[in-house]
ZAMARGU-4260 file (C-alpha; in steps of 0.2 Angstrom, whole numbers, plus 5000, padded with zeros to 4 digits):
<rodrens>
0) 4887/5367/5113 | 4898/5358/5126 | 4915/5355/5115 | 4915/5372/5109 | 4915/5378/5127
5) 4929/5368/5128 | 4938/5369/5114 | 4934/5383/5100 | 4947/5391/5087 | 4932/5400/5079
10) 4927/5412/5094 | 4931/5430/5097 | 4936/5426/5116 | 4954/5428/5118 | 4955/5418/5134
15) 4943/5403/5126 | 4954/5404/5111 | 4970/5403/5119 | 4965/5390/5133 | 4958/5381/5116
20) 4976/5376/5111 | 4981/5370/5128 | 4969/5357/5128 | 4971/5353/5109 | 4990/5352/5114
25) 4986/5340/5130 | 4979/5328/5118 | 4991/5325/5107 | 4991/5334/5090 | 5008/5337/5083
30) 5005/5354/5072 | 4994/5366/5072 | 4991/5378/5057 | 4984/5396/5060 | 4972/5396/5044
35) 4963/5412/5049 | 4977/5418/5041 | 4974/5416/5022 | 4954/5419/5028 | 4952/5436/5017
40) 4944/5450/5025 | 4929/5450/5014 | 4926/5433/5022 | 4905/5431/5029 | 4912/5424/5047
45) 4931/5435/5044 | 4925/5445/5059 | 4921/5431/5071 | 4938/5419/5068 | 4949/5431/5060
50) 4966/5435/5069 | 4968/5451/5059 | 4957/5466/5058 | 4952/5469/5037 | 4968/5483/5036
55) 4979/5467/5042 | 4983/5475/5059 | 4982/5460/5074 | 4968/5458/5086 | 4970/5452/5103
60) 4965/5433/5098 | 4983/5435/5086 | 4993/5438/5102 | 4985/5426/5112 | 4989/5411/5100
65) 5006/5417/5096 | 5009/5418/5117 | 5002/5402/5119 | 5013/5396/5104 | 5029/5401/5111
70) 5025/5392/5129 | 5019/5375/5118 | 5038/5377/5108 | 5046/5380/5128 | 5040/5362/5132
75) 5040/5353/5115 | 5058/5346/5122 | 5051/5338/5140 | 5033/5333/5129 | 5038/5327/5114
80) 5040/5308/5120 | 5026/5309/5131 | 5010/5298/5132 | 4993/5303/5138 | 4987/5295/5154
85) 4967/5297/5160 | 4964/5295/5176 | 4950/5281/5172 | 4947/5272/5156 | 4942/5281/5145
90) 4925/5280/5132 | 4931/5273/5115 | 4922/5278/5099 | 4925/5266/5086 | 4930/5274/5070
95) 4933/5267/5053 | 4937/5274/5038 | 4926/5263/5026 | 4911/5269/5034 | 4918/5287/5036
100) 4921/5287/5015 | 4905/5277/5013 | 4894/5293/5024 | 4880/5301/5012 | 4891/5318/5017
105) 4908/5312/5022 | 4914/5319/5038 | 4925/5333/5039 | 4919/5344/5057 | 4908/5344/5069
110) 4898/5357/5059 | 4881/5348/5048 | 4886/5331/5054 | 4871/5319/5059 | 4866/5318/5075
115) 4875/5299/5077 | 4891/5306/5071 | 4908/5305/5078 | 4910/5322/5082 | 4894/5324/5090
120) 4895/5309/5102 | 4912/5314/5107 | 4904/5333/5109 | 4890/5323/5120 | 4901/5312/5130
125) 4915/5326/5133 | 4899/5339/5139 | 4896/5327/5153 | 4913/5324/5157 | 4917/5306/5151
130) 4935/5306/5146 | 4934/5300/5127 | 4946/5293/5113 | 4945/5283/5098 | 4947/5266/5092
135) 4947/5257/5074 | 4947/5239/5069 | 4964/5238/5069 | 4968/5243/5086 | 4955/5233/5092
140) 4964/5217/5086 | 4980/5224/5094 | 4970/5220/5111 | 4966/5241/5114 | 4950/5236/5121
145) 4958/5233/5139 | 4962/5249/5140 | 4943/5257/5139 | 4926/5257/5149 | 4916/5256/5135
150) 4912/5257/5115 | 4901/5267/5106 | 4898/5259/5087 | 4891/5274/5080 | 4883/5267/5063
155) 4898/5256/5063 | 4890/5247/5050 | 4909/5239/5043 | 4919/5228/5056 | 4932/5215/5052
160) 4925/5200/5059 | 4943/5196/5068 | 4937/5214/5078 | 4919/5207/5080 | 4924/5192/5090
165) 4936/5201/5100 | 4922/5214/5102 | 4910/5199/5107 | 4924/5191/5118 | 4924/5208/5126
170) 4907/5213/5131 | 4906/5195/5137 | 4918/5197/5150 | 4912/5211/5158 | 4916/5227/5144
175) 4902/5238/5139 | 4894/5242/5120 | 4882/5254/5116 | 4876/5256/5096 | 4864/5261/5085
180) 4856/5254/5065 | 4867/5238/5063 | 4883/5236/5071 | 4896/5225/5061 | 4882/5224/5048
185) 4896/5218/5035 | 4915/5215/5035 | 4929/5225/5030 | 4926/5218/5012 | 4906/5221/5012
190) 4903/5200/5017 | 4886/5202/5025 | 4887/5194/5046 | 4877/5195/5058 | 4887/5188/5075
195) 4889/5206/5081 | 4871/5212/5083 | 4866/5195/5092 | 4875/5204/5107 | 4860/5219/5107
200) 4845/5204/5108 | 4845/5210/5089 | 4842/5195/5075 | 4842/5201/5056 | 4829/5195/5044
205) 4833/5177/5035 | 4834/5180/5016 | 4822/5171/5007 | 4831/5159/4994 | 4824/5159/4974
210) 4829/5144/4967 | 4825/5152/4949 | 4818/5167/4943 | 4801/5163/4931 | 4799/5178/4917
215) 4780/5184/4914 | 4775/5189/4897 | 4766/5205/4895 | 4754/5217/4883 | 4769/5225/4880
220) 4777/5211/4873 | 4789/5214/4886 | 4798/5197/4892
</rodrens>
């Protein structure tokens, strides 16, 4: 898979592994915790991730992290204020936590994630060399959508409407939006709208109105 070429704390390459936290360290993260630690050595994948052979004696992968640790402290003064600059605007995935909770398995890696998922957009857009970040609701009202090429609603199916029109406003003056299902299907409180979609040529189904509900007797003397 593209991303775990390019990022992978779970192979047994030392120079894969140790070039794995550069690039998670170029793009941001604060802490790192070295969890293959408490993996016990009786573990089905211990022989793959594990930074300790099963008698607790280090492997190659142990120093490489811990060289690549001590280089990440060295620079922590000069980096710490720092902010990330792409050398083009970046592709933004939107991301929201309502619909993240609301996922019939919520996420939690790139591994048995469906096919439209976060991780495996990112994992598709960073294989073809897109620079990518992420973008919520909230940061889209902060006016965040001037600083990207593009937005990919990924079953985004809960966006404020404040976000939609500025989303709208947007892809009107030139920005670009790719989705999937029902973009912006409801609001951040679960209000059915519709304004969203009408971007995509896309019209949902009017709701037939029943002014009152007739009941129908039956054999079973059921009302």
């Amino acid at each position: 898979m593209p991303l775990q070429r390019e990022t992978n704390t779970h192979t047994p390459d030392v120079a894969l592994a140790a070039r794995t936290y550069w690039t998670i360290f170029g793009k941001g993260v604060k802490g790192i915790s070295l969890f293959q630690f408490h993996e016990g050595g009786a573990h089905d994948s211990y022989p793959k991730w594990g930074l300790t052979n099963t008698d607790m004696s280090p492997r190659d992968k142990l120093g490489a992290y811990s060289d690549q640790m001590h280089e990440i402290h060295r620079l922590e003064n000069i980096v710490a204020t720092s902010a990330r600059k792409h050398a083009v605007k970046p592709v933004a995935i939107f991301y929201n936590h309502i619909d993240m909770t609301l996922s019939k398995a919520p996420l939690a890696s790139s591994w048995g994630e469906g096919i439209d998922s976060p991780y495996h957009i990112y994992e598709l857009l960073r294989g073809r060399g897109y620079p990518v970040t992420f973008i919520s609701d909230r940061q889209i009202n902060d006016g965040l959508l001037s600083g990207v090429s593009a937005v990919v609603l990924a079953d985004a199916q809960h966006i404020s409407a404040a976000a939609c029109n500025k989303l709208i406003a947007w892809v009107e003056a030139g920005g670009v939006a790719i989705a999937d299902t029902w973009p912006g299907a409801h609001t951040e409180l679960g209000h059915r709208q519709d304004d969203l979609i009408k971007l995509f040529g896309v019209s949902s189904r009017a709701i037939k109105k029943v002014d009152e509900i007739k009941l129908e007797e039956s054999p079973q003397c059921y009302g």
